[in-house]
C-alpha positions in Angstrom: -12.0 30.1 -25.9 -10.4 28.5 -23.2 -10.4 24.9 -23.4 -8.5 22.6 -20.9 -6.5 19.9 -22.2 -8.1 16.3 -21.5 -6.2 14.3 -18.5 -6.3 10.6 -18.7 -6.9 9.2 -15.2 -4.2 6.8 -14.7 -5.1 3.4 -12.3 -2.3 2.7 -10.2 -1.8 -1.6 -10.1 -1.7 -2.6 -6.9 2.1 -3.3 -7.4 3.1 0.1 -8.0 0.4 1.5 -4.6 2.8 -1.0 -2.6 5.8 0.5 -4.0 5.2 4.3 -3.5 4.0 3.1 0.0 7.4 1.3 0.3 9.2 4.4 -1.3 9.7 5.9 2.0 11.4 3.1 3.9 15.3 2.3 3.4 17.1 -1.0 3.5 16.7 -2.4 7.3 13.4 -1.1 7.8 10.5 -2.4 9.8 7.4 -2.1 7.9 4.0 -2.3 9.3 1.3 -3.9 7.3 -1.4 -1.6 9.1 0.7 1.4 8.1 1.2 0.0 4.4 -2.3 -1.1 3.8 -3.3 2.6 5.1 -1.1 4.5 3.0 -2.1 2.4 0.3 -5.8 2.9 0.5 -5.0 6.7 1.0 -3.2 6.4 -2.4 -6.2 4.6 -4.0 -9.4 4.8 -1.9 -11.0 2.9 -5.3 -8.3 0.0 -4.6 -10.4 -3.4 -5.2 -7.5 -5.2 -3.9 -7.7 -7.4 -0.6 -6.0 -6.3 2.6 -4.9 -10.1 2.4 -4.0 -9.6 -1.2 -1.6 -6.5 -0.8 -0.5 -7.6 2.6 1.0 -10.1 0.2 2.9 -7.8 -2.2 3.8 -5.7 0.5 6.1 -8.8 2.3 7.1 -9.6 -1.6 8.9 -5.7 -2.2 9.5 -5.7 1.8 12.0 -8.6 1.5 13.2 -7.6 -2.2 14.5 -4.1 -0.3 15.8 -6.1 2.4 13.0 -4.4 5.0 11.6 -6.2 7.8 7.9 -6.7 8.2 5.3 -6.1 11.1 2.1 -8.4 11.1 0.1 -6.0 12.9 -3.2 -5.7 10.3 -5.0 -8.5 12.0 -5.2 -6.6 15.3 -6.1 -3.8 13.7 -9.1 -5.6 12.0 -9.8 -7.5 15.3 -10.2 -4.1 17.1 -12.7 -2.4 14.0 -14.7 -5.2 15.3 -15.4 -5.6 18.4 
């Protein structure tokens, strides 16, 4: 009988989807919040969190790692819309 073991489904928070988005960026870099917030919702396309929400712990972790940060979601948003 071949039975496959049962795999919880783990939730990332939206903590640790900022900080595997992060995990690729070193001390000094610039991060873009456009970038971030895309990674991030390709991480966790079920992510109920804001844009201005993890915008927010993005700049938090950004300036804990000593990265810069790029305001550049707005623009992107702007564009979507018109």
């Amino acid at each position: 009988m071949n039975v496959a073991p049962s795999v919880p489904v783990v939730d990332l928070t939206a903590q640790e989807l900022v900080s595997s988005a992060l995990s690729k960026f070193g001390a000094g870099d610039i991060i873009s919040t456009s970038a971030a917030l895309d990674a991030i919702r390709r991480l966790s396309p079920a992510c109920q969190d804001s844009d201005d929400h993890l915008v927010e712990l993005v700049v938090i972790a950004a300036i804990g790692r000593t990265m810069g940060v790029l305001f550049d979601h707005r623009s992107r948003q702007l564009a979507r819309n018109e």
